[in-house]
C-alpha positions, -999 to 999 in steps of 0.1 A, spaced: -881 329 -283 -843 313 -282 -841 280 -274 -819 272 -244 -797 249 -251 -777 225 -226 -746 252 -227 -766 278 -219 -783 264 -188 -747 251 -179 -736 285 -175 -762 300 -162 -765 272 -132 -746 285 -100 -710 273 -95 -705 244 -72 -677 244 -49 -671 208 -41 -643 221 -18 -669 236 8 -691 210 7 -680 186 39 -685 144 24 -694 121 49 -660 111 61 -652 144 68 -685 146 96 -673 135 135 -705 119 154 -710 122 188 -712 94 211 -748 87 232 -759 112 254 -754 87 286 -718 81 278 -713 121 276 -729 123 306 -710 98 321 -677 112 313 -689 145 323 -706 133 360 -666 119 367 -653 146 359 -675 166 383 -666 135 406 -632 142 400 -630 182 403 -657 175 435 -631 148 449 -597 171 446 -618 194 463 -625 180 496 -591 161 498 -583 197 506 -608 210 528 -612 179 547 -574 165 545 -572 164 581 -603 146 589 -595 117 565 -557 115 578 -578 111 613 -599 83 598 -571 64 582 -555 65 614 -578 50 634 -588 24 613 -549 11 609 -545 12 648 -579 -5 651 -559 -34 629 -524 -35 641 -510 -64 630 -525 -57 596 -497 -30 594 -469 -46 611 -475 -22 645 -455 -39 677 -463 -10 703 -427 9 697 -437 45 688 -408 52 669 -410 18 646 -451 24 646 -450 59 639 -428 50 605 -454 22 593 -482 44 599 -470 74 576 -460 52 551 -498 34 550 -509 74 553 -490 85 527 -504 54 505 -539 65 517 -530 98 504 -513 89 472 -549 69 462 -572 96 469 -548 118 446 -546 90 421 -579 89 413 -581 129 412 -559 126 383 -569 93 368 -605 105 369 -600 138 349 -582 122 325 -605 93 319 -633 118 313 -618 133 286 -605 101 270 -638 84 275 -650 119 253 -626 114 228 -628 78 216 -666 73 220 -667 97 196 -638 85 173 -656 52 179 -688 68 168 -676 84 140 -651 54 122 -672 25 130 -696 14 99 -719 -13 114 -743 -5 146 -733 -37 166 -689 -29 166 -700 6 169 -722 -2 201 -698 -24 219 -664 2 213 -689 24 233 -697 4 260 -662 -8 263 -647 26 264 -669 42 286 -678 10 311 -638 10 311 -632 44 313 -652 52 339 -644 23 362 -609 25 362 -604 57 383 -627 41 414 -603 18 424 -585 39 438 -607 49 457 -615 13 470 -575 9 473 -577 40 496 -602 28 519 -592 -1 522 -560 5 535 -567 9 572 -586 -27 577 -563 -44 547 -531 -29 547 -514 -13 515 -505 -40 500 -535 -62 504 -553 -33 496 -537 -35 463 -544 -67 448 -585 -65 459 -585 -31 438 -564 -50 409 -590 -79 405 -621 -59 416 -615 -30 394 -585 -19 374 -578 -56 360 -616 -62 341 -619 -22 337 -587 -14 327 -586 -46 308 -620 -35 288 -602 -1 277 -576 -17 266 -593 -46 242 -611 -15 236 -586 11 223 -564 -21 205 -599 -24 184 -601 12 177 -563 15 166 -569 -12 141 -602 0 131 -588 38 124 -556 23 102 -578 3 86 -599 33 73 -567 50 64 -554 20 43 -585 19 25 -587 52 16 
């Protein structure tokens, strides 16, 4: 019998293709389940919500109506038809212009919610930074598109404007604000893994 030596068990071991073998960096991680979910119940909210804007337009149009003639001096009505007429499709048209706002703002929060969760997921090394980029980005995320929702119906009883500045500081302010802080953290975080490498 022929003793093998190390070069013959060299070449008779398979080749290796380091190429085809994926490292770690290379593998993206998916965020939680309940922030997929999440992203993906908005999105239905959203898709669900451009939807009936259609089927029901008139019906809300009706409903915004009433309520701003139930508050007339909220919108500046003085019982001229012509002057109240012009105030009342401009408050319509801002009713309008939120419902379709958040259409919009929802879809594309869902996806961006998607997306950087799972950048987060993937980039950040330790469990705590990794944890709270998630809940910043998809608390943020998600919450941003409502308030224009709340801007919408609170127009009739508030008025546009005042309307405006409850949404800001009830939701798109601390919401928006969280996405932000959020998405600064994960742009530093992402060049900082390219510098290093």
């Amino acid at each position: 019998m022929t003793p093998t030596t190390d070069a013959t068990r060299a070449s008779d071991a398979p080749p290796t293709d380091t190429a085809a073998t994926p490292s770690t960096d290379a593998t993206w991680r998916l965020p939680p389940r309940g922030v997929l979910l999440a992203a993906i119940v908005l999105l239905v909210v959203a898709e669900v919500g451009g939807a009936s804007m259609s089927r029901f337009k008139v019906e809300l149009a009706r409903w915004a109506r009433a309520g701003m003639l139930a508050h007339p001096a909220v919108h500046g009505l003085v019982g001229v038809r012509d002057v109240d007429e012009r105030a009342l499709d401009e408050a319509l048209f801002r009713f309008d212009a939120g419902l379709r706002l958040f259409h919009m703002h929802a879809e594309g929060m869902a996806l961006v919610v998607i997306a950087t969760t799972t950048v987060a997921a993937t980039l950040a090394r330790g469990a705590r930074a990794r944890r709270r980029l998630t809940v910043l980005l998809s608390v943020g995320g998600v919450g941003y598109p409502l308030g224009y929702v709340i801007w919408s119906a609170l127009i009739p009883a508030y008025g546009v404007e005042r309307s405006k500045v409850i949404a800001e500081w009830l939701v798109w302010i601390p919401f928006g604000g969280a996405t932000i802080v959020a998405l600064l953290w994960l742009t530093a975080l992402t060049a900082a893994r390219m510098v290093r490498r």
